[in-house]
RODO-2510 file (C-alpha; in nm, 4 decimals, decimal comma):
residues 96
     n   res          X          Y          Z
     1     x    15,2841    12,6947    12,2570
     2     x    15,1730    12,7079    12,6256
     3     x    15,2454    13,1246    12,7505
     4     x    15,1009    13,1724    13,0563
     5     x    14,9392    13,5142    13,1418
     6     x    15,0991    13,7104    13,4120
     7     x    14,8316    13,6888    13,6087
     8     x    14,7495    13,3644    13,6535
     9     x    14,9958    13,0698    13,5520
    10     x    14,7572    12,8208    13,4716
    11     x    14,5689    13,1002    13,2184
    12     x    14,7113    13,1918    12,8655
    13     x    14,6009    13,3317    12,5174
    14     x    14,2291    13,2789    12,6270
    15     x    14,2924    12,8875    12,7193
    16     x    14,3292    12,7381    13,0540
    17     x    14,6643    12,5367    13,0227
    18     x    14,6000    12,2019    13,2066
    19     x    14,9937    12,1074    13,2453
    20     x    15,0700    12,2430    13,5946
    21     x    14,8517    12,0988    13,8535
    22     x    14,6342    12,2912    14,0946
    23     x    14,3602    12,0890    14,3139
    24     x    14,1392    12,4067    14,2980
    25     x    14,1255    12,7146    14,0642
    26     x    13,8605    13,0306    14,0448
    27     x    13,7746    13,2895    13,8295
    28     x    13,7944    13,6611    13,9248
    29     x    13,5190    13,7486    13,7656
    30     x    13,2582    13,4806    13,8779
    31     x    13,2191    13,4936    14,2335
    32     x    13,1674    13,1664    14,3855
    33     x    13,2894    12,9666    14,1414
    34     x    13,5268    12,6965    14,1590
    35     x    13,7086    12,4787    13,9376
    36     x    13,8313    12,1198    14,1046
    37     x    14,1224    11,8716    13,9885
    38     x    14,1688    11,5634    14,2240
    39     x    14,4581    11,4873    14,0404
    40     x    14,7228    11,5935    13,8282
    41     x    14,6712    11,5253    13,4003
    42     x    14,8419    11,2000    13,3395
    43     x    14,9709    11,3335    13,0255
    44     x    15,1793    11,6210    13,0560
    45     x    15,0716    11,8121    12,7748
    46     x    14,7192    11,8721    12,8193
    47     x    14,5593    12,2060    12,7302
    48     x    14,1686    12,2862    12,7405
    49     x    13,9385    12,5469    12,6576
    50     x    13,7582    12,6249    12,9773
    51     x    13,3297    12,6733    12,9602
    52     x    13,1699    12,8179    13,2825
    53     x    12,9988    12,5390    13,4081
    54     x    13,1805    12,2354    13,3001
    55     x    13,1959    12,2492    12,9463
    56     x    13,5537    12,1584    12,8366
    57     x    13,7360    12,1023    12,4896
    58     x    14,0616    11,9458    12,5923
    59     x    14,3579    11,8506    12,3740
    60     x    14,6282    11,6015    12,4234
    61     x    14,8695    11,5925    12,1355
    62     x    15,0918    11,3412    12,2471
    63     x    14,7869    11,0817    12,2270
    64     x    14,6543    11,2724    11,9313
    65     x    14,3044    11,3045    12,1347
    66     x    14,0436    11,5579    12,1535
    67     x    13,7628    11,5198    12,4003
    68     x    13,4683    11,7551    12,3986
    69     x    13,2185    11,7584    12,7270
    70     x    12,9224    11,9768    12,7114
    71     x    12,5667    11,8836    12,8958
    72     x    12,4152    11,9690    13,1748
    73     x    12,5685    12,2834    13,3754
    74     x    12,7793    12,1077    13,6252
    75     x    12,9860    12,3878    13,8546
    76     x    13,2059    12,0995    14,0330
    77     x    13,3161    11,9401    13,7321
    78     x    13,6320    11,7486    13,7956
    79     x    13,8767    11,8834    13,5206
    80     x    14,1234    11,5633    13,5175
    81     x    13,8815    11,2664    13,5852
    82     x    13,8018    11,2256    13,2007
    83     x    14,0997    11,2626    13,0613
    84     x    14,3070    11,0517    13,2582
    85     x    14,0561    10,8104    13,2141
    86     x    14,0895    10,8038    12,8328
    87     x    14,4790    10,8816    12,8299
    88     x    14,4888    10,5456    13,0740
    89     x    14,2875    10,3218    12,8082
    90     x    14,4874    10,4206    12,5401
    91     x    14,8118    10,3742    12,7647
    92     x    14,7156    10,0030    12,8172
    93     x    14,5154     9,9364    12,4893
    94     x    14,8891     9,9860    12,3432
    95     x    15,0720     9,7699    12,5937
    96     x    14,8896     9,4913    12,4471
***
């Protein structure tokens, strides 16, 4: 279940929930940094666990997909990039 904190809607139970779409987000307690989404998540029930630096877990259950990026620190990762990516494949691997 996605609660968000009262603080920041697109924050809850220690998990950045990826449904509502923001083109940037910070963190409070990292000056400086900034967290970039060209576009909104294709599939509206996306929820990730948010690493400074880029590394992401994110979930989609309605495609029954996990992806996990780690690597190299990257501080302008673009949160939606990947996963709309694979949520498109799958999208037209089934239309077929």
């Amino acid at each position: 279940m996605k609660i968000p904190s009262v603080t920041n809607p697109l924050y809850g139970l220690l998990t950045w929930i990826g449904t509502d779409y923001a083109e940037e987000r910070t963190l409070k307690a990292f000056k400086g940094f900034k967290a970039v989404s060209e576009d909104p998540f294709i599939a509206g029930d996306v929820f990730y666990f948010d690493g400074l630096g880029g590394q992401r877990l994110y979930v989609v259950p309605s495609r029954k997909l996990v992806i996990v990026r780690t690597g190299v620190l990257a501080m302008k990762w673009e949160d939606t990039r990947l996963p709309n990516i694979l949520v498109t494949g799958i999208i037209q691997s089934e239309q077929y």
